[in-house]
PyMOL Python script that loads the backbone (N, CA, C, O; Angstrom):
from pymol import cmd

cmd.read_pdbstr("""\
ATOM      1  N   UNK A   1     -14.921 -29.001  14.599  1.00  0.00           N
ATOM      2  CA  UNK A   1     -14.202 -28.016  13.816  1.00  0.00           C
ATOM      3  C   UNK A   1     -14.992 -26.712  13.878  1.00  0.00           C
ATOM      4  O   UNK A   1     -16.222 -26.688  13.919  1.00  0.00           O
ATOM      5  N   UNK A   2     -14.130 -25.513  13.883  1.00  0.00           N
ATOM      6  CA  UNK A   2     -14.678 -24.719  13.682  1.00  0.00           C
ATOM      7  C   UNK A   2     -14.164 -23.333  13.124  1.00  0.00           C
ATOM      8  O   UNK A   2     -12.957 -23.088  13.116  1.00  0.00           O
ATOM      9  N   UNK A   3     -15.196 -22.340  12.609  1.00  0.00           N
ATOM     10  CA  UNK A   3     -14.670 -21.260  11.937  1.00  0.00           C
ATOM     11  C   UNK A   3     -14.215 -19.835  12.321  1.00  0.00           C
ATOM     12  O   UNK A   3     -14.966 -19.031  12.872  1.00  0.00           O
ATOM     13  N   UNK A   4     -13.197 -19.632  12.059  1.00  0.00           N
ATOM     14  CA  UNK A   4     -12.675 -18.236  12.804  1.00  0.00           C
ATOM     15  C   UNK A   4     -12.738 -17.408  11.844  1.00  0.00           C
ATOM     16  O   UNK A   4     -12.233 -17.908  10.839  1.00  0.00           O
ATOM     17  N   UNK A   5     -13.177 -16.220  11.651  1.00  0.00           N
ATOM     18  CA  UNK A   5     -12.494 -14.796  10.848  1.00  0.00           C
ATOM     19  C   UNK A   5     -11.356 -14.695  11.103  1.00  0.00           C
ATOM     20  O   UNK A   5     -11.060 -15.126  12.217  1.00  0.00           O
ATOM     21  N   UNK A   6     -10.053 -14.034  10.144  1.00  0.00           N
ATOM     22  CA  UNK A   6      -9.129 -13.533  10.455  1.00  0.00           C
ATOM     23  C   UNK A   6      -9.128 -12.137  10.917  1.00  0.00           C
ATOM     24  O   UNK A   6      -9.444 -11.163  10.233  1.00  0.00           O
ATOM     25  N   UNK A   7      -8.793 -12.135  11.984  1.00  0.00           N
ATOM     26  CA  UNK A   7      -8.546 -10.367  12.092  1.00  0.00           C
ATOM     27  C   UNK A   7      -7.539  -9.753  11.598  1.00  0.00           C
ATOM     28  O   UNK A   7      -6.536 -10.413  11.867  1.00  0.00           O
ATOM     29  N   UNK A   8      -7.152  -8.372  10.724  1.00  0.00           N
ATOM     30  CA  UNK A   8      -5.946  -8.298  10.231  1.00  0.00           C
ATOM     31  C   UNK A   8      -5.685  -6.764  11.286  1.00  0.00           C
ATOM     32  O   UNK A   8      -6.658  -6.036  11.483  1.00  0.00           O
ATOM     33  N   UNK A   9      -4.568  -6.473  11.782  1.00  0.00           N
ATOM     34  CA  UNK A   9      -4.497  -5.545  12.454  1.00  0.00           C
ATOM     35  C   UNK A   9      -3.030  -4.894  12.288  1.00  0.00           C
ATOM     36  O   UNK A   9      -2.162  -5.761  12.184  1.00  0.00           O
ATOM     37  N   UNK A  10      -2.648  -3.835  12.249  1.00  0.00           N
ATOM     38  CA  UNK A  10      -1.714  -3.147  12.177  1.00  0.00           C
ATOM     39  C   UNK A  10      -0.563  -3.580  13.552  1.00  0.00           C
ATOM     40  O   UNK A  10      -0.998  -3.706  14.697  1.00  0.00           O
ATOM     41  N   UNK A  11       0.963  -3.777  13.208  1.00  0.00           N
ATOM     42  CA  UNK A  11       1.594  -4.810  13.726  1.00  0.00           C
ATOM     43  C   UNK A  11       2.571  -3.387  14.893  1.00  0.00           C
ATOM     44  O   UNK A  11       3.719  -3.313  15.331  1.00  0.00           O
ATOM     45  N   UNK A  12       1.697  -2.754  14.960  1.00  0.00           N
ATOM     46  CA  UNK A  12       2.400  -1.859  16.464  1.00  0.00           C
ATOM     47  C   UNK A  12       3.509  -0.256  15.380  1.00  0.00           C
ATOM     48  O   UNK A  12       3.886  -0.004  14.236  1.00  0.00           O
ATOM     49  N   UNK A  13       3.543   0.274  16.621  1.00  0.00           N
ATOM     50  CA  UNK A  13       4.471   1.126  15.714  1.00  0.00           C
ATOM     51  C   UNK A  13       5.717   0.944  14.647  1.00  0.00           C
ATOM     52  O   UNK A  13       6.402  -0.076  14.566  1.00  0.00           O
ATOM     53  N   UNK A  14       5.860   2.026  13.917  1.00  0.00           N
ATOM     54  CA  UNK A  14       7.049   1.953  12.820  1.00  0.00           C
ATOM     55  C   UNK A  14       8.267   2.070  13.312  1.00  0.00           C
ATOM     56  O   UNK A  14       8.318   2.875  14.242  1.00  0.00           O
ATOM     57  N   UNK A  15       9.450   1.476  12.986  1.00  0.00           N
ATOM     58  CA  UNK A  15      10.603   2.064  13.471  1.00  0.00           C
ATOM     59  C   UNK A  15      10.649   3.795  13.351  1.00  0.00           C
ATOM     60  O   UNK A  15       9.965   4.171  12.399  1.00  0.00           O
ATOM     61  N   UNK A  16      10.962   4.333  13.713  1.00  0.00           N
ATOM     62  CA  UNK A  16      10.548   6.210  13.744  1.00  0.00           C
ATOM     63  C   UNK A  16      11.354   6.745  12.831  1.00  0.00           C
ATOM     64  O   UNK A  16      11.019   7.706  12.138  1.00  0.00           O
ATOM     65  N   UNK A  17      12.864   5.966  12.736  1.00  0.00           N
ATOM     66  CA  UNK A  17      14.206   6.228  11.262  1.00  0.00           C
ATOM     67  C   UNK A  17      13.060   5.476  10.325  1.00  0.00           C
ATOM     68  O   UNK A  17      12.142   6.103   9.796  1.00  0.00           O
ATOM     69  N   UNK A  18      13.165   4.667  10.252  1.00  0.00           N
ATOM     70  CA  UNK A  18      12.681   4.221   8.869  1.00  0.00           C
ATOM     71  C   UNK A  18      11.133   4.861   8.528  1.00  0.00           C
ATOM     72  O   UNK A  18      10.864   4.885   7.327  1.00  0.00           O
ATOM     73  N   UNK A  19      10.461   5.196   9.126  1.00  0.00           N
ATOM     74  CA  UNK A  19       8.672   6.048   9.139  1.00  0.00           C
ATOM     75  C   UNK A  19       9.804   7.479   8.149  1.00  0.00           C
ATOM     76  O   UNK A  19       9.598   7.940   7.026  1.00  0.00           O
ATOM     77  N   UNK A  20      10.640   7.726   8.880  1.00  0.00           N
ATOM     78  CA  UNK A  20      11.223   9.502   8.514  1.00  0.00           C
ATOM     79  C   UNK A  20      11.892   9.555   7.141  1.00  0.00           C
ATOM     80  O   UNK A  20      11.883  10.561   6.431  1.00  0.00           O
ATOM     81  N   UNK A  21      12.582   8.178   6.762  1.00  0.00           N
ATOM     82  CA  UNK A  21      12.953   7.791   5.496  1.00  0.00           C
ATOM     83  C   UNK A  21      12.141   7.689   4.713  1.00  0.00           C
ATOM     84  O   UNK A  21      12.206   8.654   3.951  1.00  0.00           O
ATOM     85  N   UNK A  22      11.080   6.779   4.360  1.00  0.00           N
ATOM     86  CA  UNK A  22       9.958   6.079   3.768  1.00  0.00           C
ATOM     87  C   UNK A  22       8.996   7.538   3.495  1.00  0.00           C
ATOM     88  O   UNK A  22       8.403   7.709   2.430  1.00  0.00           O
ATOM     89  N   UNK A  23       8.960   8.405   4.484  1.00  0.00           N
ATOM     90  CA  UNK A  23       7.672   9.382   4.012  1.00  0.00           C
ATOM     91  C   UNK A  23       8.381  10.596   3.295  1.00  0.00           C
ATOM     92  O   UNK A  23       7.779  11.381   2.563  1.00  0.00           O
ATOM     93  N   UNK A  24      10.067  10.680   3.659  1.00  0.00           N
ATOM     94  CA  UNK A  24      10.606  11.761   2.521  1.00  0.00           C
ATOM     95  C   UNK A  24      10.525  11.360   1.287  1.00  0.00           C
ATOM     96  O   UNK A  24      10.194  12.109   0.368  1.00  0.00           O
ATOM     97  N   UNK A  25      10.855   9.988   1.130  1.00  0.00           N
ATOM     98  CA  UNK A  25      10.319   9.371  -0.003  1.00  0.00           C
ATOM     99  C   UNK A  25       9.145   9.156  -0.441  1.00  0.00           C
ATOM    100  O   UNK A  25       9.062   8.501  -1.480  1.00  0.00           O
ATOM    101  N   UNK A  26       8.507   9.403  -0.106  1.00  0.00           N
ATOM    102  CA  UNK A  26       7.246   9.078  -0.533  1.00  0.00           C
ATOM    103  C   UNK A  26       7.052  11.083  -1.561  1.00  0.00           C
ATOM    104  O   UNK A  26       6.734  11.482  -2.682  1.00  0.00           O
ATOM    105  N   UNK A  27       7.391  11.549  -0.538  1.00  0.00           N
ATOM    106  CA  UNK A  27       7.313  13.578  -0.843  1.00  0.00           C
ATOM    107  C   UNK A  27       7.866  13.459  -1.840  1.00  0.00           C
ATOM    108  O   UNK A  27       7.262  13.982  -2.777  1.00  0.00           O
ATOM    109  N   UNK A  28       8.827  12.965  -2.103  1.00  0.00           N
ATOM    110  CA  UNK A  28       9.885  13.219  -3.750  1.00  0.00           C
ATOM    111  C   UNK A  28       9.278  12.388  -4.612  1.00  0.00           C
ATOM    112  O   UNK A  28       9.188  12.894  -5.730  1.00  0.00           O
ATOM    113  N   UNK A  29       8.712  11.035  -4.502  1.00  0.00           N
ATOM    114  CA  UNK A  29       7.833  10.712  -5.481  1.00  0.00           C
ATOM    115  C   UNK A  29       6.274  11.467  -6.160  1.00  0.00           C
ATOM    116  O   UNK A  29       5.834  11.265  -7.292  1.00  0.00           O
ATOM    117  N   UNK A  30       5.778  12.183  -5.297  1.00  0.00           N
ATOM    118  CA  UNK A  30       4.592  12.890  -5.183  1.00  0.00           C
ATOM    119  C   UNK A  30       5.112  13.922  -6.322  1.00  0.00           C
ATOM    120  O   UNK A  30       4.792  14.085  -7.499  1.00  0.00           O
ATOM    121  N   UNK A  31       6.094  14.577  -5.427  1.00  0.00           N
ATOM    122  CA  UNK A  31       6.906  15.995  -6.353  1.00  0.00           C
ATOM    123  C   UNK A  31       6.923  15.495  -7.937  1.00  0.00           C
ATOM    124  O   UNK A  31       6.216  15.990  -8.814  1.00  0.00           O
ATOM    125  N   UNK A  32       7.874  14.413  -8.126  1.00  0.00           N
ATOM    126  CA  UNK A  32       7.962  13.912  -9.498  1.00  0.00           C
ATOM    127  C   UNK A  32       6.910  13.742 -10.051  1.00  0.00           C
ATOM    128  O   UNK A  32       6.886  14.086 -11.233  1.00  0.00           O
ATOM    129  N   UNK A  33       5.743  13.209  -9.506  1.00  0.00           N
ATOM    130  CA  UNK A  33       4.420  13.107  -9.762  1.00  0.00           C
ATOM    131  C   UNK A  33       3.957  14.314 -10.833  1.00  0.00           C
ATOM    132  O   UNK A  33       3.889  14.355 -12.062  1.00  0.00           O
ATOM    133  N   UNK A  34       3.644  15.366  -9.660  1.00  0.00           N
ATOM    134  CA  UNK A  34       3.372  16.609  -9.735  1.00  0.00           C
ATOM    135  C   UNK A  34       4.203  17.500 -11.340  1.00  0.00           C
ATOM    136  O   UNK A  34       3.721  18.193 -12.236  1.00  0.00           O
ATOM    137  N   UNK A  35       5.353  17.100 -11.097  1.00  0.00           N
ATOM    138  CA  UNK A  35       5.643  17.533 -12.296  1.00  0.00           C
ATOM    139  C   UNK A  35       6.065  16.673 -13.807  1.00  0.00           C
ATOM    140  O   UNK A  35       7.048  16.777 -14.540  1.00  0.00           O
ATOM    141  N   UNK A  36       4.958  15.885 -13.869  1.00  0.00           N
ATOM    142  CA  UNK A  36       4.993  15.122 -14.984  1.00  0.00           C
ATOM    143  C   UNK A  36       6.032  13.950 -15.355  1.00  0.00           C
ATOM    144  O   UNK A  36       5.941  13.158 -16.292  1.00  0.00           O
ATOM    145  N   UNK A  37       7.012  14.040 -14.410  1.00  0.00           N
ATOM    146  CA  UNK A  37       7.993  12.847 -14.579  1.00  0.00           C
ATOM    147  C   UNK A  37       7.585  11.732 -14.517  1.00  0.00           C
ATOM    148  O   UNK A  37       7.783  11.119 -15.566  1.00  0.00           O
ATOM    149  N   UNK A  38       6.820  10.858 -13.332  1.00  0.00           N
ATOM    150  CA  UNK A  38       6.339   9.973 -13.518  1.00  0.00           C
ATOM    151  C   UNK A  38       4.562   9.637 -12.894  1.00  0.00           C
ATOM    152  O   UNK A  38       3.998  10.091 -11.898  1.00  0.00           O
ATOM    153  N   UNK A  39       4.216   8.967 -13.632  1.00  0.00           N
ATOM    154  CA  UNK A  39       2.956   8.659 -12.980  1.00  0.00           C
ATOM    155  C   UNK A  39       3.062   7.832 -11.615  1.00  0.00           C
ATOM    156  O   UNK A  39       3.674   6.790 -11.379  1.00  0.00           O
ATOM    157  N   UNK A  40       2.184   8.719 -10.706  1.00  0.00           N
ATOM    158  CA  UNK A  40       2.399   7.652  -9.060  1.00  0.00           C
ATOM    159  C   UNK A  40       0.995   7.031  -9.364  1.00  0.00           C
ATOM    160  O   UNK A  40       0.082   7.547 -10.008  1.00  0.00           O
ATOM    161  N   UNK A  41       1.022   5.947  -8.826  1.00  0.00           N
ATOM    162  CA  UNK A  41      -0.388   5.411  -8.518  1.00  0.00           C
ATOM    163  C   UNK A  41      -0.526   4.236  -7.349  1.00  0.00           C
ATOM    164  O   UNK A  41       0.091   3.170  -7.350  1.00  0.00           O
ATOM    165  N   UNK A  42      -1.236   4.569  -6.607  1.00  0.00           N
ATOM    166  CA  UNK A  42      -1.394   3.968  -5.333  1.00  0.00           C
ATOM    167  C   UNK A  42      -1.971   2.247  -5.495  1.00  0.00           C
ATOM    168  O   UNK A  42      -2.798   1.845  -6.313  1.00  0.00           O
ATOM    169  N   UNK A  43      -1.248   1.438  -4.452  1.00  0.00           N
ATOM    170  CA  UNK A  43      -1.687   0.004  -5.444  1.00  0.00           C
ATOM    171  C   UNK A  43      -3.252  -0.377  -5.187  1.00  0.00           C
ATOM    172  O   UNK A  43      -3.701  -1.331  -5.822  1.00  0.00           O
ATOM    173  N   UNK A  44      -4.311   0.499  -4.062  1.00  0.00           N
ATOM    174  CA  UNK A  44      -5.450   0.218  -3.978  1.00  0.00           C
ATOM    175  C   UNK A  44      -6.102   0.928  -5.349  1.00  0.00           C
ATOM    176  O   UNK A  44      -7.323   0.773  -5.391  1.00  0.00           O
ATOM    177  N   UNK A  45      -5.758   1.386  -6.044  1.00  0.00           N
ATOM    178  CA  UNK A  45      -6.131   2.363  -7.303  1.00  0.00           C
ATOM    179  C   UNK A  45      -5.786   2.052  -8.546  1.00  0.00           C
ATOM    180  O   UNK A  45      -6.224   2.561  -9.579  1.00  0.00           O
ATOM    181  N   UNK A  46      -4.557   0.741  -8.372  1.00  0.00           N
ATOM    182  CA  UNK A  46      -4.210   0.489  -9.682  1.00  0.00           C
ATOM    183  C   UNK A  46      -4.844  -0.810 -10.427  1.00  0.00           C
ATOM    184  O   UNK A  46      -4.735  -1.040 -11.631  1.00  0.00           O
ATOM    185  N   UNK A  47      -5.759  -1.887  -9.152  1.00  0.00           N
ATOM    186  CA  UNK A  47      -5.825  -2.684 -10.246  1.00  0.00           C
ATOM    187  C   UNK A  47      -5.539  -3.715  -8.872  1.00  0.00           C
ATOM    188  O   UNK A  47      -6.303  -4.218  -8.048  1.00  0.00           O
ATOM    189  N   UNK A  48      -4.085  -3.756  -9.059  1.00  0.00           N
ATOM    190  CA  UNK A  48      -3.240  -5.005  -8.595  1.00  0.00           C
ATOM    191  C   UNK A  48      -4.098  -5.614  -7.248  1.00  0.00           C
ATOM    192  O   UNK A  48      -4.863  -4.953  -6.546  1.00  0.00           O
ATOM    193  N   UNK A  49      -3.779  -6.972  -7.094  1.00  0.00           N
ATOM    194  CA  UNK A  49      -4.339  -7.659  -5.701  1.00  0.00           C
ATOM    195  C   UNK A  49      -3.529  -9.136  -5.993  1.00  0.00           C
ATOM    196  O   UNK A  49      -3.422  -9.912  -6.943  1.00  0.00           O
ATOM    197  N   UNK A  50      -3.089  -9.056  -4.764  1.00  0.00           N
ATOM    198  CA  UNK A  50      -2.604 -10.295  -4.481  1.00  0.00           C
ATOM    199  C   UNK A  50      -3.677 -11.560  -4.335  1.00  0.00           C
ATOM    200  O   UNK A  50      -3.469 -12.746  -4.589  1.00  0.00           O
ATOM    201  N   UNK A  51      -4.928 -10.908  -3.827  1.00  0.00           N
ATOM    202  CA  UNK A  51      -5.632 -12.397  -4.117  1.00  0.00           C
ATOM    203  C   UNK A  51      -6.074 -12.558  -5.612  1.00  0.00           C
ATOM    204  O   UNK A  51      -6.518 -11.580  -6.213  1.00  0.00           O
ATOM    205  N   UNK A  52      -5.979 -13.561  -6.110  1.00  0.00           N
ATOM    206  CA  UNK A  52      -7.126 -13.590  -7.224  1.00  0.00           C
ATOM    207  C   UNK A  52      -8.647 -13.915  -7.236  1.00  0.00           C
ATOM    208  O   UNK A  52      -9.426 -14.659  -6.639  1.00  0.00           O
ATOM    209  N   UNK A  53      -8.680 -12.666  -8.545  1.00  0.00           N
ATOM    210  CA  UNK A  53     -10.447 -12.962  -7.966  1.00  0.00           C
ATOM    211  C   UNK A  53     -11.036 -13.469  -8.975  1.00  0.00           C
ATOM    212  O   UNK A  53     -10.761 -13.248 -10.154  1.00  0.00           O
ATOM    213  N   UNK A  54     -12.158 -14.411  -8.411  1.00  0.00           N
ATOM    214  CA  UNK A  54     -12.583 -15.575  -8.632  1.00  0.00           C
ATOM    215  C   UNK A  54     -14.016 -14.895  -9.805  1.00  0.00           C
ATOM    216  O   UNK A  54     -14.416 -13.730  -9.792  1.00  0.00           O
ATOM    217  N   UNK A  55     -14.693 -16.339 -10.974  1.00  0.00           N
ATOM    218  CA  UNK A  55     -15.433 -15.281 -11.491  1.00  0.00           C
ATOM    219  C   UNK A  55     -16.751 -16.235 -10.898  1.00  0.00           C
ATOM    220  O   UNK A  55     -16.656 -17.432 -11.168  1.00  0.00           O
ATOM    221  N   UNK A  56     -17.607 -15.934 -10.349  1.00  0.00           N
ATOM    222  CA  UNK A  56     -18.778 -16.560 -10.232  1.00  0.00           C
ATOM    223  C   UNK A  56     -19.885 -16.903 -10.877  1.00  0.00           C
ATOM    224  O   UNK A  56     -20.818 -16.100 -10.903  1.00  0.00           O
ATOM    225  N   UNK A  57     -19.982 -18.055 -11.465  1.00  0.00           N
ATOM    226  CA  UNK A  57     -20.990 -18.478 -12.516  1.00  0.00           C
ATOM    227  C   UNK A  57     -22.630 -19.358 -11.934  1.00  0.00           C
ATOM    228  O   UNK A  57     -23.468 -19.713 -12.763  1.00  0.00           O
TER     229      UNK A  57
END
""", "prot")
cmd.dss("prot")
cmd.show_as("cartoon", "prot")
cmd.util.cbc("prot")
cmd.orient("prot")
């Protein structure tokens, strides 16, 4: 048996419609941002993780 690392790697380009959709959206959330409507917060910044983390004793 033996042990591999996973490599995680980015899965090739974006569809180029959906990249052009996704980042106008992203601009109008920022905007709203910007003017106090809603708080944006990025999910590496908020906290959240799909793994759970473990407490070491």
């Amino acid at each position: 048996m033996s042990w591999h690392r996973i490599t995680r790697r980015v899965g090739g380009e974006p569809d180029a419609l959906e990249y052009k959709d996704k980042k106008a959206e992203l601009e109008t959330l920022k905007e709203q941002d910007d003017r106090g409507e809603i708080n944006l917060v990025y999910v590496d910044e908020s906290g959240f993780s799909l793994c759970m983390a473990r407490e070491r004793r």
